[in-house]
C-alpha positions in Angstrom: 32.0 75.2 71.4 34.8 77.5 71.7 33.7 81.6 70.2 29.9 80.6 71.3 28.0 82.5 74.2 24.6 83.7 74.5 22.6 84.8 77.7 20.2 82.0 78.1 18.3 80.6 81.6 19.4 76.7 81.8 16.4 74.8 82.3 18.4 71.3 81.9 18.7 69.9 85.1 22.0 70.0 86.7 23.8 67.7 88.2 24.5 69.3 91.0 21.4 71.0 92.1 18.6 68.6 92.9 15.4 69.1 91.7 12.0 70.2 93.1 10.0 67.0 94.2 6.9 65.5 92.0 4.6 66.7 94.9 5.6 70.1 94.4 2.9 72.0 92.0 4.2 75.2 90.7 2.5 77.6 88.2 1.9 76.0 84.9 4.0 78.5 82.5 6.4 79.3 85.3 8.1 76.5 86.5 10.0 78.1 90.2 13.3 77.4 89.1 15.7 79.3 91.8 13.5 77.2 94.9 15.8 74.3 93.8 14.5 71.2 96.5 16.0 68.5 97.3 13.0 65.7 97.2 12.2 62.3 98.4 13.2 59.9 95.5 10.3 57.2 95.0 12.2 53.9 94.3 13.8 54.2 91.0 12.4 52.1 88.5 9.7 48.9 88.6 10.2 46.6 91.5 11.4 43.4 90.7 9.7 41.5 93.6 10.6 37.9 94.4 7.5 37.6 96.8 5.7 40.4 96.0 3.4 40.4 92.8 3.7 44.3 92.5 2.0 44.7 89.3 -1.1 43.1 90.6 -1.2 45.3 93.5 -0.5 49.0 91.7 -3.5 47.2 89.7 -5.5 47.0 92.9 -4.8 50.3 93.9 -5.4 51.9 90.8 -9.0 50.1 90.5 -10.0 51.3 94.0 -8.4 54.5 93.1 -10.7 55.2 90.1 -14.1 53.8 91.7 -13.0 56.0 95.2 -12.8 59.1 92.5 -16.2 59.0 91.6 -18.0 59.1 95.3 -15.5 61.3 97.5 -13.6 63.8 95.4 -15.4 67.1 93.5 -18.0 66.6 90.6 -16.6 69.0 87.7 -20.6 70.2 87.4 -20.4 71.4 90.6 -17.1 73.7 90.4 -18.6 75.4 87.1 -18.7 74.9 83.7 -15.3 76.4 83.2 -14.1 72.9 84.8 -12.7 69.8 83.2 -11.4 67.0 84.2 -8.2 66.2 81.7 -10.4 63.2 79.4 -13.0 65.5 78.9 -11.0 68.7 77.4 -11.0 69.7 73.8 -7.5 68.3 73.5 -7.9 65.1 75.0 -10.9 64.0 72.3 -7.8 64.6 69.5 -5.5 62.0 71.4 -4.9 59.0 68.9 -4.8 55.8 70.7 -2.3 53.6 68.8 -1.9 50.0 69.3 0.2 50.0 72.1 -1.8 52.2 74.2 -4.5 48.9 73.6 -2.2 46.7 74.4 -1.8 48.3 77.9 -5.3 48.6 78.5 -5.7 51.9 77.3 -8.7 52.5 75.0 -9.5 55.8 75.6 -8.2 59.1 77.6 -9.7 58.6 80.7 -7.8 55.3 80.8 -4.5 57.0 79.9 -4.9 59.6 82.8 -5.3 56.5 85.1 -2.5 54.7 83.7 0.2 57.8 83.8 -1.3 58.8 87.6 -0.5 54.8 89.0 1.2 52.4 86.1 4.4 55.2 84.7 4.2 56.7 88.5 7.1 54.7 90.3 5.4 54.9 93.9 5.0 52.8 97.0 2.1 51.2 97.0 -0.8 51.8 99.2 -3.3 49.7 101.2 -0.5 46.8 102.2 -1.4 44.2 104.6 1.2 44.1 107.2 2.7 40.7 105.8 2.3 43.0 102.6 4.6 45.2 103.8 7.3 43.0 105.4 7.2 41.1 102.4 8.2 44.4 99.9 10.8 44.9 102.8 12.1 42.1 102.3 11.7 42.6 98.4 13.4 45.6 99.1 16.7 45.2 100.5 17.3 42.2 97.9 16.8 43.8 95.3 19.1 46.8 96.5 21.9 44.0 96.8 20.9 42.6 93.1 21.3 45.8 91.6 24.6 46.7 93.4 23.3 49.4 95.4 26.1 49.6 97.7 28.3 51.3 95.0 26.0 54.5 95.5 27.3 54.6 98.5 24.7 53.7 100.5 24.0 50.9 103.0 20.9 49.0 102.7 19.6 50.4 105.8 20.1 54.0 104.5 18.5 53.1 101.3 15.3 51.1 103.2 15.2 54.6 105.3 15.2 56.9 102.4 12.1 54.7 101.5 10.4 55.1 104.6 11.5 58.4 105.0 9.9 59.3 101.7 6.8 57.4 102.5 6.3 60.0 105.8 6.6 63.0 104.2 4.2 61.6 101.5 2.0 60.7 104.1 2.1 64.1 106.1 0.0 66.8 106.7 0.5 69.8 103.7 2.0 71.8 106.3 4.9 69.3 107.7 5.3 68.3 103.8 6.1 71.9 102.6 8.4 72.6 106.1 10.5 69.1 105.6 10.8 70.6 101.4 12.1 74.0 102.1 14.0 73.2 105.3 15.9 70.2 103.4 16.4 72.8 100.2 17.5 75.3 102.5 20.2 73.2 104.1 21.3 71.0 101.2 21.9 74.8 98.9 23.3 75.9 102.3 25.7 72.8 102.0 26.5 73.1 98.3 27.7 76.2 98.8 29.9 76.1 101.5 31.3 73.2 99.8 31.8 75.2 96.7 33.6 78.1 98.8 35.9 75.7 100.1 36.7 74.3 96.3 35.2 70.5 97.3 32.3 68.8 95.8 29.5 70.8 95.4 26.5 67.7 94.2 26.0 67.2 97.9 22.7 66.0 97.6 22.8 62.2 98.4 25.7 63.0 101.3 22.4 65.2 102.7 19.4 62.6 102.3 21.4 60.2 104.1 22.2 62.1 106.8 19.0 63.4 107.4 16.9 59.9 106.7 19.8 57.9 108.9 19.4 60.4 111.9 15.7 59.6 111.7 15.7 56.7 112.6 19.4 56.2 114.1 18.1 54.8 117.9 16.2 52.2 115.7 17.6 48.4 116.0 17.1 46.4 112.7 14.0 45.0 114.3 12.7 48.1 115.2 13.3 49.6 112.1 11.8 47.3 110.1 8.5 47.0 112.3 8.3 50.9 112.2 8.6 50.2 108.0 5.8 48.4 108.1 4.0 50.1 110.1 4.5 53.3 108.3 3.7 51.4 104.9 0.1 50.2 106.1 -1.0 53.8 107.6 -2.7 54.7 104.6 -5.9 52.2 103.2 -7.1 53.9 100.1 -5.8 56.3 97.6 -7.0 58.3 94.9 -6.1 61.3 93.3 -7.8 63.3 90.2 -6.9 66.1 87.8 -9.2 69.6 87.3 -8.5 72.1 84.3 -10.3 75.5 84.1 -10.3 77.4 80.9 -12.6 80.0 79.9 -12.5 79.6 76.4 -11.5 75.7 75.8 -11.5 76.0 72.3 -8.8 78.8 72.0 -6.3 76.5 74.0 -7.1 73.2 71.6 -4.1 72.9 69.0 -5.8 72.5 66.2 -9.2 74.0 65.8 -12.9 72.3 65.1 -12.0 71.7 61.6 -8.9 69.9 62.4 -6.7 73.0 60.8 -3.2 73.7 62.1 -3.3 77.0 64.3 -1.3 80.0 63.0 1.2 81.9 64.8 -1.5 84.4 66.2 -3.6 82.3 67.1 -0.9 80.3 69.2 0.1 83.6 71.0 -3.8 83.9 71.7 -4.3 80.7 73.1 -1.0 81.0 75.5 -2.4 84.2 76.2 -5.9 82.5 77.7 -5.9 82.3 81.6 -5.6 78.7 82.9 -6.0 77.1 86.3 -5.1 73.3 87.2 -5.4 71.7 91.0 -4.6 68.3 91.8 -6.5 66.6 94.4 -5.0 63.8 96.4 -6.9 61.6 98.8 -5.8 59.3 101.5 -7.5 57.3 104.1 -5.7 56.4 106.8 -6.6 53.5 109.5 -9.5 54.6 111.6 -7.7 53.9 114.6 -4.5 55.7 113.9 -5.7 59.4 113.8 -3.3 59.8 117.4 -0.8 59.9 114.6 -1.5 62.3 112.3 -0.8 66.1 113.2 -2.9 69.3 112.6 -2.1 72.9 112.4 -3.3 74.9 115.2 -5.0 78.2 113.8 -3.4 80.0 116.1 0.0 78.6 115.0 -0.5 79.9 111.5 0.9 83.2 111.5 4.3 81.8 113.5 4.6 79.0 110.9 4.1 81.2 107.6 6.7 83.1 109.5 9.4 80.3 109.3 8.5 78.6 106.4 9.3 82.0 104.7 12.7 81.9 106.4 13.8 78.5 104.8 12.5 79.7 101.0 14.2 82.7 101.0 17.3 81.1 102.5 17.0 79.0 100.1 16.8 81.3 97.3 19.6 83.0 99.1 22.0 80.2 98.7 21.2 79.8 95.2 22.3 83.7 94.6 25.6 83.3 96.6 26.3 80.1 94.5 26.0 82.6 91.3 27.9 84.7 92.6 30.6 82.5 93.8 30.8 80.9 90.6 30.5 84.6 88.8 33.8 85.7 90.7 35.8 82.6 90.1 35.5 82.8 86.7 36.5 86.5 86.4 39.8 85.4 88.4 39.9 82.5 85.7 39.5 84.9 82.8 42.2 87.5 84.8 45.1 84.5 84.9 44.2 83.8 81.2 44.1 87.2 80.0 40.6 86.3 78.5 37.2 87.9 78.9 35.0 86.4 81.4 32.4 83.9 79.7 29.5 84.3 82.5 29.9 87.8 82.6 29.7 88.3 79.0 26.3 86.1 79.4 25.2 89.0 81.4 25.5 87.4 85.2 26.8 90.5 86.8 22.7 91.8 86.1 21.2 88.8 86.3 22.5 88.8 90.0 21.3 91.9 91.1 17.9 91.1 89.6 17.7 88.1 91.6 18.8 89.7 94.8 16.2 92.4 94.2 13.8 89.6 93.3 14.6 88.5 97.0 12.9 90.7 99.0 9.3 89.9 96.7 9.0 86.7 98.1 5.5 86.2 100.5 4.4 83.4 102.4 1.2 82.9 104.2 -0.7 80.6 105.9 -4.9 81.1 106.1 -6.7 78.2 108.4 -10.1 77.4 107.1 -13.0 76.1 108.8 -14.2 72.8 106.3 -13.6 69.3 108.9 -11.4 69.1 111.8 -8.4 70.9 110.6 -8.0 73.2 107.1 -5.8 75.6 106.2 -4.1 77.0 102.4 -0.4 77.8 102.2 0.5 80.1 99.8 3.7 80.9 98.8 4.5 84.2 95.8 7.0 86.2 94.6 9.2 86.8 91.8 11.4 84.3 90.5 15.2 85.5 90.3 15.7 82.8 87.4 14.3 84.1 84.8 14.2 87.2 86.4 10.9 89.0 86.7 9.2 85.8 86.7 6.1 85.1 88.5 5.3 81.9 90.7 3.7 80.5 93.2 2.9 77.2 95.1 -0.8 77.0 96.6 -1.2 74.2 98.9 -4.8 73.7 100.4 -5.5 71.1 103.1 -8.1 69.2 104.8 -8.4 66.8 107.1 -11.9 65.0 107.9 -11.3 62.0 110.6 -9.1 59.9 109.0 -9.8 61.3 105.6 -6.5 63.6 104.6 -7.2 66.0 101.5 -4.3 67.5 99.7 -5.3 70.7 97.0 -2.3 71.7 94.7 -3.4 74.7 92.9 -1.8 76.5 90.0 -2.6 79.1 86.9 -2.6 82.3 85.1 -5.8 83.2 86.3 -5.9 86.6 88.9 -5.2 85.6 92.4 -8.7 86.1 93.5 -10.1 84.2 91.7 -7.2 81.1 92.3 -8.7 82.3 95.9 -12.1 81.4 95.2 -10.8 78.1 93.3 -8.8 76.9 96.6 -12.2 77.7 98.8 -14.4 76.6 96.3 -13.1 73.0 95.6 -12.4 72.9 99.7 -15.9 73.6 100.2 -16.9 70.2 97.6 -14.3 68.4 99.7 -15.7 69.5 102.9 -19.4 68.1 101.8 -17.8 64.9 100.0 -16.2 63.8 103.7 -19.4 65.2 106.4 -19.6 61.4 106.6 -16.4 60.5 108.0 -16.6 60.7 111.5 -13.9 63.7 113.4 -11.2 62.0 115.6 -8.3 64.3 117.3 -4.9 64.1 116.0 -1.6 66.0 117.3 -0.5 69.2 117.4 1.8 70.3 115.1 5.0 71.9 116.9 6.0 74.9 114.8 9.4 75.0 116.5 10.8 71.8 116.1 8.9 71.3 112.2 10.9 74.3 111.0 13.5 75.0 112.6 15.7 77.6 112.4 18.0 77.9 109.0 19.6 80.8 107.1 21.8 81.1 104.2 25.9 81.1 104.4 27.3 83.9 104.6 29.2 84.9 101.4 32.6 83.9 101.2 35.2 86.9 100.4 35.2 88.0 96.6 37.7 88.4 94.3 38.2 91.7 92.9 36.6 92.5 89.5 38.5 92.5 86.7 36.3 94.8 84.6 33.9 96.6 86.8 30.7 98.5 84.9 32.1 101.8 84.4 28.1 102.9 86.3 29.7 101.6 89.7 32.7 103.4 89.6 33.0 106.3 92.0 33.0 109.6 90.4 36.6 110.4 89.2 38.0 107.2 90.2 39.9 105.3 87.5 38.9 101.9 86.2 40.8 98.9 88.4 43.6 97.9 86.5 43.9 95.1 84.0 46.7 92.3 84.7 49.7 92.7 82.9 49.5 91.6 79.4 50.6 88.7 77.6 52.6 88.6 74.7 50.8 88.7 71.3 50.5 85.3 70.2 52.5 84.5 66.9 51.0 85.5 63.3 48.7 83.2 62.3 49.2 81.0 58.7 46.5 81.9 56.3 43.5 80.3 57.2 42.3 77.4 55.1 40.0 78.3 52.1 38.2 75.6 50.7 36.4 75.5 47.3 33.2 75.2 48.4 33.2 78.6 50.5 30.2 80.2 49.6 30.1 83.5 47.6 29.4 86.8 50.4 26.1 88.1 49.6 25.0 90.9 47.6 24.3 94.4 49.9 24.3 92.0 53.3 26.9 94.0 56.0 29.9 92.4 56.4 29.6 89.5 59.0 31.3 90.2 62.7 32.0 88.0 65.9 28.4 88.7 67.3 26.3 88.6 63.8 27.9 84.9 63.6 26.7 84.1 67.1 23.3 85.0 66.8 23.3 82.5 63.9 24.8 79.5 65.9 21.8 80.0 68.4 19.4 80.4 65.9 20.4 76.6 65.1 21.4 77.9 61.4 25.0 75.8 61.6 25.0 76.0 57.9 25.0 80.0 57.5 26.8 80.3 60.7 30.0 78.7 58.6 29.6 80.8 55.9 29.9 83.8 57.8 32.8 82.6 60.0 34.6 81.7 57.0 34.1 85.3 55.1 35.3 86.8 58.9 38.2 84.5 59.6 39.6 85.3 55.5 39.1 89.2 56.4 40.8 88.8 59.6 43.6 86.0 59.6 45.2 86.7 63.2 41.9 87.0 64.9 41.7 84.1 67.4 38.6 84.2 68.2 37.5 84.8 64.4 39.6 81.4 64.0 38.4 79.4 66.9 34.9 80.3 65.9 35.7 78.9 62.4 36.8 76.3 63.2 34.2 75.2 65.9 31.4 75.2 63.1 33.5 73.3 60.9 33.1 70.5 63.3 29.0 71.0 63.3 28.5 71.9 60.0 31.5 71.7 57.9 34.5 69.2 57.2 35.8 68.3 60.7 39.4 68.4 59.4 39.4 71.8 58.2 38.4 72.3 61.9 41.3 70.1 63.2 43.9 72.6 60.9 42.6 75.7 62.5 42.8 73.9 66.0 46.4 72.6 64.9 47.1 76.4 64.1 45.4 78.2 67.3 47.3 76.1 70.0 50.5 76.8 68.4 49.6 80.6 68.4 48.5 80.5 71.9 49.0 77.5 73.8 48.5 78.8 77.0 44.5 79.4 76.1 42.6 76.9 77.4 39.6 76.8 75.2 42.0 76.5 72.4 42.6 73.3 73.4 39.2 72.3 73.8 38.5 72.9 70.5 42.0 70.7 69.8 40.1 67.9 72.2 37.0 68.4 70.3 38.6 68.1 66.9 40.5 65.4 67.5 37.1 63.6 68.6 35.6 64.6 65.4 38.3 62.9 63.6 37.9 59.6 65.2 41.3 60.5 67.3 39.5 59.8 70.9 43.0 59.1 72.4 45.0 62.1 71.5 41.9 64.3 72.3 42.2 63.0 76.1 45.8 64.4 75.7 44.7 67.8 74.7 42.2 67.7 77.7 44.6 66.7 80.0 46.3 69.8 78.8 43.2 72.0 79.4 42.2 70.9 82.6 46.1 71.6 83.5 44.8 75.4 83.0 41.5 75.2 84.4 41.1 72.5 86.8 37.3 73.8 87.1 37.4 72.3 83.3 34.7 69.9 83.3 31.9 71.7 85.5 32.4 74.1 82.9 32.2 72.3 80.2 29.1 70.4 81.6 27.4 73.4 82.3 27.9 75.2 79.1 26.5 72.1 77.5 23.0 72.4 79.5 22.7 76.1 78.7 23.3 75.1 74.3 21.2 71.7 74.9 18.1 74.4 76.3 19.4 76.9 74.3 17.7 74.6 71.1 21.1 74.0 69.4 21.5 70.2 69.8 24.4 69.6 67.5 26.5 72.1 69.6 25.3 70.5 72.8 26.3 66.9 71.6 29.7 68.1 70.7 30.1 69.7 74.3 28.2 67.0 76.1 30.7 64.2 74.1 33.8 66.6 75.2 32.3 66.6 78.7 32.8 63.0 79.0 35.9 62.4 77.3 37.2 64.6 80.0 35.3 62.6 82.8 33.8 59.4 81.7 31.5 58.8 84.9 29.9 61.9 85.2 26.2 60.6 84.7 24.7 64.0 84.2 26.3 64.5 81.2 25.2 61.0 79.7 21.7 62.7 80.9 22.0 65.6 78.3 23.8 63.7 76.0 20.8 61.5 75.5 18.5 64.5 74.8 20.7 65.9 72.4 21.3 62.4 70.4 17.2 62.2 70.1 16.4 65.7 68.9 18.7 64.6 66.3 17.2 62.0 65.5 19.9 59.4 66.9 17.8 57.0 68.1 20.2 54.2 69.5 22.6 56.7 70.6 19.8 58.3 72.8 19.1 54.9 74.4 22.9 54.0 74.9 23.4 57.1 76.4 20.3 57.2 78.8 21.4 53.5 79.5 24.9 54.9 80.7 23.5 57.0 82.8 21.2 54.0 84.5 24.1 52.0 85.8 26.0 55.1 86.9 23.2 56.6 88.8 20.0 54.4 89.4 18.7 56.1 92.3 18.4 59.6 91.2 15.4 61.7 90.8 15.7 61.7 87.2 16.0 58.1 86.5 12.4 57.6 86.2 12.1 60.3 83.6 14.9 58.3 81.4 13.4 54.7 81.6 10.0 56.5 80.2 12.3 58.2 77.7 14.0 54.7 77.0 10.3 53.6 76.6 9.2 55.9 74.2 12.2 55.7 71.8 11.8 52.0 71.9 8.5 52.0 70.4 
């Protein structure tokens, strides 16, 4: 909405930045939001097998999965009282079990942690037989021809590699799995950028995967690629994962307390106050006479690895700054040609980006071998997120490998990081005592070199001179950098409208301004937002941005064609502003005039061809901002402008179901189904689509 911004960190995903893969555990409060990864995709959705009965076999799996749990991963007992397994917390004993839950099997919580970790997971399936696997092959590419998965772009032999491809890394060692994340997030930010510098696309992500997954596997014939699919598919027997919790004080983190009271405010801030510690512990055993394949990390390797494993994180954290920055300059030049303010800059960016430059050089990375079975080691990686700024993370891999028995530790909390320490050893110690019966075999030696190789950030392109520099940078006695030469003032504005039900100003309440009205819009109070912009715009009637304001919230909270006057009356007072025809666009849509609002865009995308990236983006920041009528507005002006940009039907959904717009939320998430069915976030919309549909 045009008159609207606010400082805010976007934690809807975008578009163009991938996200950081499932496999990736992060601390719990913190999510690491600048190490954007690109990650393998699992299949996107169910399989509809023609020869394969899949649900019987993620049934299989899951049965072994949950009788394995019991006999080779830790006993809670033993790791301390303060442990839990997530059934057997305080919270868990509160979770009502409807009907449906029954009707998938699901009778209790420990059956609901087994049917999110294998049933909702859209996963490969493990322990094929090889006729198995050449049969979900098979499955495979038919399926990716039902579904018209050429349009994506991709072949069916780049989508059956991106499969396989996912399966390796799955199947890796924790130290090739975190090298192939951060090398692949290093090069694919690398990529964005310079395609941003260069003013092309800049959602580069599936252009990367393919090239990466096809050069794989690019001497392979068909034959030979699919007998090294199947061969890759049947590496692992059995699988089972579990889920630890560690609270000291269980009952301060239940949301209601023993007598079933609602907590207060206090005692919320207590309870997000209590330290907390997760790990997930994943288990795979691989064919007994296949450990030639499997590689281990030479102890004496460690210190060069944690060396260039901490090059491709802070490359990529790199990129991401110089992507700020890029976009951070472009639209100061914007704001110079239109003789406007910049919007990013008044969101505070010009900080923000020195905060996460500084937040840079805090990043650590280290790698400690262990001595439980025939190859352990913990990777470790800390810092201080750049977005939010002054935000601290980390990612604590631990790693075992007993014979043909490959243990995985992802470790995360708020606890102090000696203690996480004696966590990580702790549960690789139970590990090491679960798997003394698996007999050692030798696998490969990990080569450092050629696992991470060598990748640094762009370097920055030029930038653009800025058009209000902070008056603290400028050299002593130097004068401010000139502004451009200024417009003519736009036309007196006609009166604005004054309706009859304009509330009366309140008695000893300061007169409202620009900002006072803002800080209501993203306090979600529409309603008292109007009032005030309609007291500001009456006091000052050739105000634009008074007027554009007004008119804005007459859209959201008002009558939409007061809203479409004021936008009549603000393009003819300054038709060169392109935001004033935004809210034109947006007006029109509100008044069920969809065609001549695709006129008024055409218009505004004349002035700004970087229109709809804008647009897009400012509709993540309102949508996590909490403001979901503002974000639907922008998110439905986002698509009127571009029709098949499937992010936006992504955030569109959202906003539609926080208000309560039930079938809109489902057409939208549908939408964005058939225009992107392979993405990492399609599996998070069908379990939306599921839950709205009950």
């Amino acid at each position: 909405m045009v008159g609207a911004t606010k400082e805010t960190p976007v934690h809807v995903p975008k578009q163009e930045i991938p996200q950081p893969p499932a496999a990736l555990n992060v601390k719990i409060t913190t999510p690491l939001v600048f190490a954007v990864l690109i990650g393998w995709s699992v299949i996107a959705g169910r399989l509809t097998a023609a020869q394969l009965d899949e649900q019987a076999i993620t049934k299989r799996v899951k049965d072994d999965a949950r009788a394995m749990s019991g006999s080779l991963l830790p006993d809670p007992e033993r790791l301390g009282e303060q442990w839990k397994r997530p059934w057997e917390t305080p919270a868990a004993a509160q979770f009502p079990i409807s009907d449906w839950h029954r009707k998938q099997g699901i009778n209790n919580a420990e059956d609901l942690f087994w049917y999110t970790a294998f049933t909702l997971q859209s996963q490969l399936p493990f322990g094929l037989s090889e006729s198995e696997a050449a049969a979900l092959y098979d499955d495979f590419g038919e399926m990716f021809a039902r579904q018209g998965g050429g349009q994506t772009g991709m072949t069916q032999r780049q989508f059956l590699g991106y499969t396989l491809a996912q399966r390796q890394d799955e199947d890796a060692s924790a130290a090739q799995k975190a090298a192939n994340m951060w090398t692949v997030a290093a090069r694919g930010l690398a990529l964005q950028y310079e395609n941003a510098a260069k003013g092309g696309q800049t959602d580069v992500r599936q252009k990367l995967a393919i090239e990466m997954f096809s050069a794989r596997f690019a001497g392979l014939s068909d034959e030979q690629f699919k007998a090294a699919w199947v061969r890759q598919m049947t590496l692992v027997r059995r699988y089972t994962t579990m889920a630890y919790e560690r609270a000291r004080n269980w009952h301060a983190r239940t949301p209601v307390n023993w007598q079933g009271i609602t907590m207060t405010r206090e005692d919320e801030a207590k309870a997000a106050a209590e330290p907390v510690c997760a790990a997930i512990v994943r288990l795979r055993l691989v064919d007994e006479e296949r450990c030639d394949e499997l590689t281990d990390l030479d102890a004496a390797d460690a210190r060069l690895f944690a060396e260039r494993l901490a090059a491709a994180v802070r490359a990529s954290a790199q990129s991401r700054v110089q992507s700020a920055q890029l976009a951070l300059d472009r639209d100061i030049e914007s704001a110079r040609q239109h003789n406007t303010q910049s919007a990013l800059e008044g969101m505070g960016w010009r900080q923000k980006i020195e905060t996460q430059k500084a937040a840079l050089e805090k990043i650590v990375v280290s790698v400690t071998p262990k001595l439980f079975g025939d190859n352990s080691y913990v990777i470790r990686v800390t810092g201080v997120s750049p977005d939010p700024p002054n935000t601290q993370f980390g990612m604590y891999t631990g790693w075992i490998r007993k014979g043909p028995a490959l243990a995985e530790v992802s470790l995360s909390g708020t606890f102090p990081p000696e203690e996480l320490d004696r966590d990580m050893d702790h549960i690789l110690a139970e590990l090491d005592a679960k798997l003394a019966s698996y007999d050692s075999c030798p696998a490969k030696r990990l080569d450092v070199m050629q696992t991470v190789p060598d990748v640094t950030a762009p370097a920055p392109v030029a930038r653009a001179a800025d058009a209000n520099p902070p008056r603290a940078q400028a050299d002593a006695g130097t004068a401010p950098a000139p502004l451009p030469p200024a417009t003519p003032p736009p036309a007196a504005l006609p009166a604005p409208p004054n309706p009859a039900s304009a509330p009366p100003p309140a008695v000893n309440q300061p007169p409202a301004t620009l900002e006072s009205v803002r800080q209501r819009v993203w306090k979600n109070d529409l309603k008292g937002a109007l009032a005030d912009s309609i007291a500001l715009a009456a006091a000052n009637p050739n105000d634009i941005q008074a007027r554009a304001l007004r008119g804005g919230l007459e859209l959201l909270a008002g009558d939409p064609r007061t809203g479409l006057s004021e936008a009549e009356a603000l393009i003819k007072a300054s038709p060169n502003d392109v935001w004033m025809w935004v809210l034109h666009a947006q007006a029109l849509l509100r008044n069920n005039n969809a065609a001549a609002a695709r006129q008024s865009l055409a218009r505004a995308k004349q002035l700004d061809p970087n229109l709809v990236p804008n647009l897009y983006n400012q509709a993540n920041q309102i949508l996590s901002a909490g403001v979901p009528a503002m974000a639907h507005l922008q998110y439905t002006t986002t698509l009127a402008a571009d029709p098949n940009l499937s992010g936006a039907y992504y955030g569109l959904g959202f906003a539609c179901s926080q208000l309560g717009m039930k079938e809109q939320a489902i057409q939208a998430f549908e939408h964005y189904l058939r225009l992107d069915p392979y993405s990492a976030y399609a599996q998070t919309v069908r379990q939306e689509v599921e839950r709205l549909n009950r």
